[in-house]
PyMOL Python script that loads the backbone (N, CA, C, O; Angstrom):
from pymol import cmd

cmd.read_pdbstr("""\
ATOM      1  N   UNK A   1      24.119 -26.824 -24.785  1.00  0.00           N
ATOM      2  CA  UNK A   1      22.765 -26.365 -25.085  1.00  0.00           C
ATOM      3  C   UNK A   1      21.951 -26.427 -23.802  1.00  0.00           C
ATOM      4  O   UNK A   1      21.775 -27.499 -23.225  1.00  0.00           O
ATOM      5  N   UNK A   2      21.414 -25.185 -23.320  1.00  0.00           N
ATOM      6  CA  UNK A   2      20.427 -25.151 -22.233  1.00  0.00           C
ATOM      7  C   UNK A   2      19.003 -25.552 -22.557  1.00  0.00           C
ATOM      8  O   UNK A   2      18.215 -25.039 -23.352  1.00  0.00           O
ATOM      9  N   UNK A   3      18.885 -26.425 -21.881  1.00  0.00           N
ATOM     10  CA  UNK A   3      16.988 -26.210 -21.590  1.00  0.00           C
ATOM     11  C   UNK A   3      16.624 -25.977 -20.516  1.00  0.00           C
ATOM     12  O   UNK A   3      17.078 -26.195 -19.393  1.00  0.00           O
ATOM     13  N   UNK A   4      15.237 -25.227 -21.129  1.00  0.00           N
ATOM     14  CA  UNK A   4      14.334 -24.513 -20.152  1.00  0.00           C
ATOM     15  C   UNK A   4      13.468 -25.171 -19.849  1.00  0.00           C
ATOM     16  O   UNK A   4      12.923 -25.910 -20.669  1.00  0.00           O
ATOM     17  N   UNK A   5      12.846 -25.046 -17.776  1.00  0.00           N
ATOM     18  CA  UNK A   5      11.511 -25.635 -18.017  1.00  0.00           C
ATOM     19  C   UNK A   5      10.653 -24.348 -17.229  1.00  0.00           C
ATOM     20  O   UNK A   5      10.429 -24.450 -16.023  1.00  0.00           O
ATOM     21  N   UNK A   6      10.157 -23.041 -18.062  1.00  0.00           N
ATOM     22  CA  UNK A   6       9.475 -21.942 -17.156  1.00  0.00           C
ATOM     23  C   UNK A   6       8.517 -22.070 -16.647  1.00  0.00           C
ATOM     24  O   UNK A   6       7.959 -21.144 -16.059  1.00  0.00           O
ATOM     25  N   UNK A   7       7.930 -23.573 -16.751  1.00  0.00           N
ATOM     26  CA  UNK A   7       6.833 -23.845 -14.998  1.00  0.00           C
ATOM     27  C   UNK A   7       7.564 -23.522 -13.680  1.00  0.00           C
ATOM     28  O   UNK A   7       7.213 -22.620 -12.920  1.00  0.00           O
ATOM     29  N   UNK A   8       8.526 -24.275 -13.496  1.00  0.00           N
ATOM     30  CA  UNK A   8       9.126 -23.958 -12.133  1.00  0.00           C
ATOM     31  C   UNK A   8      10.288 -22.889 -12.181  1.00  0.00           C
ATOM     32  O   UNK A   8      10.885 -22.526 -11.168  1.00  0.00           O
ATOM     33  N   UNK A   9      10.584 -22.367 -13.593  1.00  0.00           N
ATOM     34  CA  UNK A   9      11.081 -21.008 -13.459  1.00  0.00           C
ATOM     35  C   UNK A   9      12.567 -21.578 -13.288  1.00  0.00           C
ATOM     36  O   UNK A   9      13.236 -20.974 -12.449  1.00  0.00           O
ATOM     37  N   UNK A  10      13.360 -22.923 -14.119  1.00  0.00           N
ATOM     38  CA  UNK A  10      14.598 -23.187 -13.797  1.00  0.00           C
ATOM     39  C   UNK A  10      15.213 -23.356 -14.843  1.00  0.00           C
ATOM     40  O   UNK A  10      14.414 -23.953 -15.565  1.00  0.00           O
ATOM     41  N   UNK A  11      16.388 -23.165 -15.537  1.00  0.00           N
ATOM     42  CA  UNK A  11      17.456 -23.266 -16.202  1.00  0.00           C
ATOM     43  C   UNK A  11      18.266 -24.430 -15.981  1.00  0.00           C
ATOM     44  O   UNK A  11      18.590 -24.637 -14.812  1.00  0.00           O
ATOM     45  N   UNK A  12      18.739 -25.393 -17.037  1.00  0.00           N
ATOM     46  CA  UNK A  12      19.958 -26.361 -16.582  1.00  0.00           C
ATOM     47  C   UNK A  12      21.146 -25.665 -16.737  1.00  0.00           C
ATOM     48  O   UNK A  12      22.181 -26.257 -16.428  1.00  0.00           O
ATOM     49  N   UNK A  13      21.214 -24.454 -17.180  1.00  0.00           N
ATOM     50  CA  UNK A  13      22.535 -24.481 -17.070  1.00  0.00           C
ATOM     51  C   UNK A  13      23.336 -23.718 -16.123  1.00  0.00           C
ATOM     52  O   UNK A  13      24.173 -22.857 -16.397  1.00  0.00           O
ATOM     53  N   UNK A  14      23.047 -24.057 -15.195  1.00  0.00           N
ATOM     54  CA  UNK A  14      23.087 -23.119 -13.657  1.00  0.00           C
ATOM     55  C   UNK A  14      22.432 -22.057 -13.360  1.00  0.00           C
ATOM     56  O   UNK A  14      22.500 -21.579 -12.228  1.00  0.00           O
ATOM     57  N   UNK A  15      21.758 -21.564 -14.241  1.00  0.00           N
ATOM     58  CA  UNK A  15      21.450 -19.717 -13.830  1.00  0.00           C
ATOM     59  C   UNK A  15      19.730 -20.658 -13.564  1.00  0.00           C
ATOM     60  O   UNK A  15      19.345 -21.786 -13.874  1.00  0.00           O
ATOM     61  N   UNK A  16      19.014 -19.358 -12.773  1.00  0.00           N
ATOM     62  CA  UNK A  16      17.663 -19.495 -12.550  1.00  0.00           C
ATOM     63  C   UNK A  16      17.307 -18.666 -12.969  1.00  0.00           C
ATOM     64  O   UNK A  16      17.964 -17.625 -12.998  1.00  0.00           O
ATOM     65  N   UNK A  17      15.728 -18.820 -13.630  1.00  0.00           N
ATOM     66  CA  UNK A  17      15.071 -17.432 -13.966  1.00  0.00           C
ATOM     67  C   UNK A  17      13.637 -17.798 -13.646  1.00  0.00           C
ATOM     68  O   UNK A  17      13.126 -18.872 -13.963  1.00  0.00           O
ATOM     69  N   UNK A  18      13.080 -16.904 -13.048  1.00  0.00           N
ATOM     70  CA  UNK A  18      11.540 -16.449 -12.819  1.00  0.00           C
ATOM     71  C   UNK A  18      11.006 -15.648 -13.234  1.00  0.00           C
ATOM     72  O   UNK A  18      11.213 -14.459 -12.988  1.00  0.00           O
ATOM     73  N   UNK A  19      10.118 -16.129 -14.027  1.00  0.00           N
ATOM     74  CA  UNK A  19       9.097 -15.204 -14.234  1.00  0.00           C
ATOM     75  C   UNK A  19       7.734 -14.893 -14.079  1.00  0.00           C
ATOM     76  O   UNK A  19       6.923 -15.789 -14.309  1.00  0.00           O
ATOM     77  N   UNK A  20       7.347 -13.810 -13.738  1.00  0.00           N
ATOM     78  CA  UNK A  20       6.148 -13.194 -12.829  1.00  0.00           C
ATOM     79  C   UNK A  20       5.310 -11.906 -13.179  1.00  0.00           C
ATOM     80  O   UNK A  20       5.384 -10.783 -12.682  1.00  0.00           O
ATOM     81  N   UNK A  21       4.398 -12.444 -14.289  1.00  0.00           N
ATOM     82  CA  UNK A  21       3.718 -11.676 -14.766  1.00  0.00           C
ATOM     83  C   UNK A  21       2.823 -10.787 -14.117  1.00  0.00           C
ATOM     84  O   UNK A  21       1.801 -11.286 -13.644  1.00  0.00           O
ATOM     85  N   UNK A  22       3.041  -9.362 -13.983  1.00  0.00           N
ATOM     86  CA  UNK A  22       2.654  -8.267 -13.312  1.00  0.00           C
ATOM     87  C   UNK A  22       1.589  -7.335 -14.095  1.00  0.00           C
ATOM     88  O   UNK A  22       2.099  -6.418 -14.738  1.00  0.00           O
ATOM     89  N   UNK A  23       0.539  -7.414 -14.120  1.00  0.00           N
ATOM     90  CA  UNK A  23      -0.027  -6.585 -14.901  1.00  0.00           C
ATOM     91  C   UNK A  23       0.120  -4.955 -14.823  1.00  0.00           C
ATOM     92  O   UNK A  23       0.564  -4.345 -13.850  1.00  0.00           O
ATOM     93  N   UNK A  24      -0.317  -4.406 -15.977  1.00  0.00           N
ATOM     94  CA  UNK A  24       0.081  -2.780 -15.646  1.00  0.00           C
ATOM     95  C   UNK A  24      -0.883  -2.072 -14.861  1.00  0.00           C
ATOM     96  O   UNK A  24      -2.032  -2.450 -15.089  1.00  0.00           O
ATOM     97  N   UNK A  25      -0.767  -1.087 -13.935  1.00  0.00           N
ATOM     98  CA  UNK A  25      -1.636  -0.205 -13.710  1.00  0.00           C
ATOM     99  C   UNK A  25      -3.224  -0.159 -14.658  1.00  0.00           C
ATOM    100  O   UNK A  25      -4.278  -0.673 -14.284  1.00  0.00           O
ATOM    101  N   UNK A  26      -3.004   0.591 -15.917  1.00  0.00           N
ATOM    102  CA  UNK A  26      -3.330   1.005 -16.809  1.00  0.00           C
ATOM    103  C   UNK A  26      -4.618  -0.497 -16.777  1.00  0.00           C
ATOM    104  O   UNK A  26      -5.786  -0.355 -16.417  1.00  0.00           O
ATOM    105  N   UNK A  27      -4.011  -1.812 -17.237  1.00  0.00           N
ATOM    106  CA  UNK A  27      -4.751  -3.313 -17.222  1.00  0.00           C
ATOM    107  C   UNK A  27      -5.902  -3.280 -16.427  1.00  0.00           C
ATOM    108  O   UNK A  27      -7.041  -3.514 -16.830  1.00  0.00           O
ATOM    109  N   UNK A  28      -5.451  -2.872 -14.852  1.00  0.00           N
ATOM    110  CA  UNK A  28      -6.083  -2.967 -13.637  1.00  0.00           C
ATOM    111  C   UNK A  28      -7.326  -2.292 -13.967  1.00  0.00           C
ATOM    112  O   UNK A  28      -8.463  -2.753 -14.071  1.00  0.00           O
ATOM    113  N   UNK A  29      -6.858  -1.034 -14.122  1.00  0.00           N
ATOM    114  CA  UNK A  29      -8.092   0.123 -14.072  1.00  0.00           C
ATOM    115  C   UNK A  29      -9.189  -0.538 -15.020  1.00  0.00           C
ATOM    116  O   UNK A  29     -10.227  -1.078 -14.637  1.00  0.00           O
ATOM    117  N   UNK A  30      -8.747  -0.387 -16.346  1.00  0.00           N
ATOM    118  CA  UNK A  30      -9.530  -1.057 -17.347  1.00  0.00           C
ATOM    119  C   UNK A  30     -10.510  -1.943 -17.225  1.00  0.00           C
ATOM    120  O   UNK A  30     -11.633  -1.873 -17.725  1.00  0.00           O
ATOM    121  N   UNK A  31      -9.827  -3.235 -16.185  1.00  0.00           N
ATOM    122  CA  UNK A  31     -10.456  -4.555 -15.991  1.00  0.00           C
ATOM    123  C   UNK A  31     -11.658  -3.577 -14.736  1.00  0.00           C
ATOM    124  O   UNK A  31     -12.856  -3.778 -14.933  1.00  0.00           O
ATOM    125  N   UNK A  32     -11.478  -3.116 -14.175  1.00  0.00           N
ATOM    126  CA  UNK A  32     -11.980  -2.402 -12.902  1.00  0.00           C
ATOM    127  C   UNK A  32     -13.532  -1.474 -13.464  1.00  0.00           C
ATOM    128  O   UNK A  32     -14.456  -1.105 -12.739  1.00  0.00           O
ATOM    129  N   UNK A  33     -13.423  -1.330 -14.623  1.00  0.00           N
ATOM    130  CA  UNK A  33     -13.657  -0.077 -15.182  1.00  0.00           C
ATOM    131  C   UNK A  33     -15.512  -0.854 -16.169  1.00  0.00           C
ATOM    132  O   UNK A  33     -16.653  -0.453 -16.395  1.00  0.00           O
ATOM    133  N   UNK A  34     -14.550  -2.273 -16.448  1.00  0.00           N
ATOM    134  CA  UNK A  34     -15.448  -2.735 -17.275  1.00  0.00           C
ATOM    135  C   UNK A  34     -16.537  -3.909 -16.780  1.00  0.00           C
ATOM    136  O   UNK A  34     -17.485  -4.547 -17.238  1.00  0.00           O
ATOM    137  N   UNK A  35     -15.722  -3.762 -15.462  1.00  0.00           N
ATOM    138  CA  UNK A  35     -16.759  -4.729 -14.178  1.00  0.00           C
ATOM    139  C   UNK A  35     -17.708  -3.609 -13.544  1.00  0.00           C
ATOM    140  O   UNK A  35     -18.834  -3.846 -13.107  1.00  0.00           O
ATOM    141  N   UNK A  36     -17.140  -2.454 -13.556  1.00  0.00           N
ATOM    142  CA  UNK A  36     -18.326  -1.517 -12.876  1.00  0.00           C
ATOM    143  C   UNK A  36     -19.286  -1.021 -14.108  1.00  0.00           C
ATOM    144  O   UNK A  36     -20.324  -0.403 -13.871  1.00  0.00           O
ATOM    145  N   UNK A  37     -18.887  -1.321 -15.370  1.00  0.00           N
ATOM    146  CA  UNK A  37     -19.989  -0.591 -16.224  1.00  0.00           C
ATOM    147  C   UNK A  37     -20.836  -2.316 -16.201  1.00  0.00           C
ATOM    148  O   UNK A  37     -22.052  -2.183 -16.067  1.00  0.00           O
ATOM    149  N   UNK A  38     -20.556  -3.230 -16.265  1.00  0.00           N
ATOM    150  CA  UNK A  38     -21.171  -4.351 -16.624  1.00  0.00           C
ATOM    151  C   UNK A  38     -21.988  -4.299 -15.400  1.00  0.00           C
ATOM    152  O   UNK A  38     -23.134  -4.658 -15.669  1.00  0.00           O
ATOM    153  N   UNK A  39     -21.854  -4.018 -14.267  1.00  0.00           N
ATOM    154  CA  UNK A  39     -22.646  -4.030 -12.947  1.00  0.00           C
ATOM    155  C   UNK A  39     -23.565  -2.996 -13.347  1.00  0.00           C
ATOM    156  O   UNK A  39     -24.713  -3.357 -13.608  1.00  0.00           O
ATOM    157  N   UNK A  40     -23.178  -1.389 -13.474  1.00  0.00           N
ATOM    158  CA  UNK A  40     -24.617  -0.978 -13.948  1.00  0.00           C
ATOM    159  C   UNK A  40     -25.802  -1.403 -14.462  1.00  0.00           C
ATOM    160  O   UNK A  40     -26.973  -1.510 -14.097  1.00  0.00           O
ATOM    161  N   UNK A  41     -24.654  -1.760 -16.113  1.00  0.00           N
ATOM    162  CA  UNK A  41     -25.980  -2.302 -17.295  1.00  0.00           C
ATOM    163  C   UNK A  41     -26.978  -3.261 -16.836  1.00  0.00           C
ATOM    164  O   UNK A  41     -28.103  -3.211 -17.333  1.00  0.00           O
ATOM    165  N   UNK A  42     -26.571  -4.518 -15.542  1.00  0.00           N
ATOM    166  CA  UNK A  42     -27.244  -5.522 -14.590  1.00  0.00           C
ATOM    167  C   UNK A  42     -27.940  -4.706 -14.123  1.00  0.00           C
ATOM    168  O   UNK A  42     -29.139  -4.974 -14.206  1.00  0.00           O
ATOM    169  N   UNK A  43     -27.602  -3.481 -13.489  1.00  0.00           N
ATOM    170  CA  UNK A  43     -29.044  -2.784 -12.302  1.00  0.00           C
ATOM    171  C   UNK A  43     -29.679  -2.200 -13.356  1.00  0.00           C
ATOM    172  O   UNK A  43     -30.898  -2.369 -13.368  1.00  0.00           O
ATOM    173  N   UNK A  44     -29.148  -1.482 -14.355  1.00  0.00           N
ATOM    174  CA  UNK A  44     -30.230  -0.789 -15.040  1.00  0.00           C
ATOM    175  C   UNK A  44     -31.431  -1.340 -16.094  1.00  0.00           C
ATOM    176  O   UNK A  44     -32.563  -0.919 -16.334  1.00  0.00           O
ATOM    177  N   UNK A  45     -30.807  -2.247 -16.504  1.00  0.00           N
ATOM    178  CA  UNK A  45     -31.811  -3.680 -16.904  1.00  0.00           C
ATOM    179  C   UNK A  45     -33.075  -4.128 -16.118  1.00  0.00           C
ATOM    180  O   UNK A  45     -34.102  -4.504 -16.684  1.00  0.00           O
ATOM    181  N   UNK A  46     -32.896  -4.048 -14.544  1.00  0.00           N
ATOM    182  CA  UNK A  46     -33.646  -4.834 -13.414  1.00  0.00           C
ATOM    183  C   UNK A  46     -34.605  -3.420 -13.297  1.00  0.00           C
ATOM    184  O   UNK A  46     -35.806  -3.152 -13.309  1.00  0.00           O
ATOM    185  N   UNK A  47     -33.703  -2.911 -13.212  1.00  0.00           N
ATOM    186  CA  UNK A  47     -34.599  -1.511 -12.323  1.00  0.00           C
ATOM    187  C   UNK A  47     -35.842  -0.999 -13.802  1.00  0.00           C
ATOM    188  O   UNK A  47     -37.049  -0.960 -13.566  1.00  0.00           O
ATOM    189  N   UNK A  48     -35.329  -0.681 -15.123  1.00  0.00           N
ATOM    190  CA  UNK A  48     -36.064  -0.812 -15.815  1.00  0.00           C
ATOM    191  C   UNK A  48     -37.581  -1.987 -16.188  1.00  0.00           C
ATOM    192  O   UNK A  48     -38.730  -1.688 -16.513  1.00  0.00           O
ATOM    193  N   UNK A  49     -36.986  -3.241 -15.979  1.00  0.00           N
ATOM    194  CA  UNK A  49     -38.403  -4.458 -15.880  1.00  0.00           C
ATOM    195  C   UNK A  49     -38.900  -4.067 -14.708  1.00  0.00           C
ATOM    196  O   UNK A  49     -40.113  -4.238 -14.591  1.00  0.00           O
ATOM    197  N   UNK A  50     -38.109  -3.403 -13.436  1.00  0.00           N
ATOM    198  CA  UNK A  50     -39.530  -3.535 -12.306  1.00  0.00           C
ATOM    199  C   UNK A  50     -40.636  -2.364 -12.417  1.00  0.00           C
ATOM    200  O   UNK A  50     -41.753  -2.348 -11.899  1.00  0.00           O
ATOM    201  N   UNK A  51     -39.874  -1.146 -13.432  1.00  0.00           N
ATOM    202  CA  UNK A  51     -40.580  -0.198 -13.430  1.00  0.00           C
ATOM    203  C   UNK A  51     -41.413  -0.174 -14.321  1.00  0.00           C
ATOM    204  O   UNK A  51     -42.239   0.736 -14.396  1.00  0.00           O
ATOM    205  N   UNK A  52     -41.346  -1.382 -15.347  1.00  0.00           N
ATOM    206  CA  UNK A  52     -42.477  -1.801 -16.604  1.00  0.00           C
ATOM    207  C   UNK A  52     -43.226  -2.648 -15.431  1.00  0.00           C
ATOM    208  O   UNK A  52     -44.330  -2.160 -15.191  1.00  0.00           O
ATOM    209  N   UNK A  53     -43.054  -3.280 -14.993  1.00  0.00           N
ATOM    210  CA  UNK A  53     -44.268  -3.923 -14.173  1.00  0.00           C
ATOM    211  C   UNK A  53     -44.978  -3.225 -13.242  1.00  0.00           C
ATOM    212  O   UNK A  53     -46.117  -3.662 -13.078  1.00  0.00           O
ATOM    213  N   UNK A  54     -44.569  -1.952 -12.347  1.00  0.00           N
ATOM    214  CA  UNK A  54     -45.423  -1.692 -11.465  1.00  0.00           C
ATOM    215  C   UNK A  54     -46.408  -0.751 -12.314  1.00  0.00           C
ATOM    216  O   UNK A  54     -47.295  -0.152 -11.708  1.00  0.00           O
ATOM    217  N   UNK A  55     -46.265  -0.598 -13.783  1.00  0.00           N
ATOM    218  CA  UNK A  55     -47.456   0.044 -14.484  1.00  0.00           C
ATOM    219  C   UNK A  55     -48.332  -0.631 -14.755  1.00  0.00           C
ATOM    220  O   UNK A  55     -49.319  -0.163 -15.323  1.00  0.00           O
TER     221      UNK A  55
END
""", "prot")
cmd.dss("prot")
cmd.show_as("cartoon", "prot")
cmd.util.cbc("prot")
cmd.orient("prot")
């Protein structure tokens, strides 16, 4: 019976395995996608209160 310990990615029973979670393309964009709309909604928030105040 093998045990595993996949912190350091080792096998007792001679074999090694690593694993190395790669996100997809597709993940990237998304994550990319929802940091630039969240950055808008921040300026467009600001830019809206300064333009209620200079009235």
């Amino acid at each position: 019976v093998a045990s595993a310990n996949f912190a350091t990615g080792t096998v007792t029973n001679g074999q090694v395995v690593e694993l190395v979670i790669v996100p997809e393309p597709d993940t990237i964009i998304f994550a990319g996608i929802g940091i630039a709309m969240a950055g808008w909604s921040i300026w467009k928030r600001r830019r809206i209160a300064q333009i209620m105040r200079a009235k």
